[in-house]
N, C-alpha and C positions, 0 to 999 in steps of 0.2 A: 514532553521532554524528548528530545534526539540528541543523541550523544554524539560524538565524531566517529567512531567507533560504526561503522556499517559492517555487518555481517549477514553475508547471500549463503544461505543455506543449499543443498545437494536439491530439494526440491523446488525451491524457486529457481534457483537457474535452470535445470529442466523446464518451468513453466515460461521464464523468462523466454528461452529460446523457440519455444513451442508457439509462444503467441506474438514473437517477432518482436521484445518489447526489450533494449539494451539496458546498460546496467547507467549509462550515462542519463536516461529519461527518469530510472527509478530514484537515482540521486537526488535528480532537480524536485522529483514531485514529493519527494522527504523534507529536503530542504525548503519548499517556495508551496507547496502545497496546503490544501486545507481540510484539518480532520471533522469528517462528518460521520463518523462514527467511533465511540469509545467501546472496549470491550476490557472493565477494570478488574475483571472475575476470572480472565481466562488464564489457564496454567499450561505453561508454569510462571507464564510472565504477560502480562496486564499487555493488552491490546489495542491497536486503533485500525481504523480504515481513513484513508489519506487520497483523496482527490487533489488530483492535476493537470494542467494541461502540457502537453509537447506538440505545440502548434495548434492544429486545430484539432490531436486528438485526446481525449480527455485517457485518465488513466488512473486507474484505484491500484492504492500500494496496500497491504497490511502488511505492520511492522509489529514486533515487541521489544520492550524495553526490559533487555536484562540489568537491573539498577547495581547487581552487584560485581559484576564486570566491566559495566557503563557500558556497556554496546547496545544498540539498535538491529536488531534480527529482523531482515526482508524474511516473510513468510511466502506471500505470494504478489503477485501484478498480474490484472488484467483489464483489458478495454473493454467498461462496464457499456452495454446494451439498451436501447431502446424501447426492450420488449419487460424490463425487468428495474427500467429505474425512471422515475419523471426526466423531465424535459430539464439540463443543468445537470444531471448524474449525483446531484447532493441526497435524494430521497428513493427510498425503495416504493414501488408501485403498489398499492394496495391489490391484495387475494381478492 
C-alpha cells in the first residue's frame, strides 16, 4: 500500500543528498518499483524495501506506511552494492 501522501523525513533527505539520489527518483521507484522486501513488525509503522531503476541505476527505497494518517514515510534510499546483494539487487548475498 502507498498512499499519495509522501512524507521525506529530516534523515532521509540528509541521506538523499549525501548519496546524490533526488527526491524525483525516490517517487518513481515508490510508485513503478518492486518490494522485495517486507518488514510487517517494525515500529512504529510496518515496513518495506522497494527496488528501482533510474536508468541504469538501480535504487532501494525504504518506506512506511503510517495507515492512520495515510501517508507513506521515505525512511532512507540508497544504491544498493555489489558486494552485498546478488546480481539484479532483489536478494541479500549470503554470510
Amino acid at each position: 500500500m502507498t498512499y499519495e501522501r509522501l512524507v521525506f523525513r529530516k534523515h532521509a533527505i540528509q541521506r538523499l543528498f549525501e548519496r546524490r539520489i533526488n527526491d524525483a527518483d525516490v517517487r518513481h521507484v515508490v510508485k513503478n518499483g518492486e518490494v522485495i522486501e517486507d518488514y510487517p513488525d517494525d515500529i512504529p509503522y510496518p515496513s518495506r524495501l522497494i527496488l528501482g531503476w533510474c536508468g541504469s541505476r538501480p535504487i532501494h527505497v525504504v518506506v512506511a506506511d503510517n495507515h492512520d494518517d495515510r501517508e507513506t514515510i521515505v525512511i532512507t534510499a540508497y544504491e544498493p552494492g555489489s558486494d552485498q546483494w546478488e546480481p539484479g539487487f532483489k536478494r541479500r548475498k549470503k554470510s
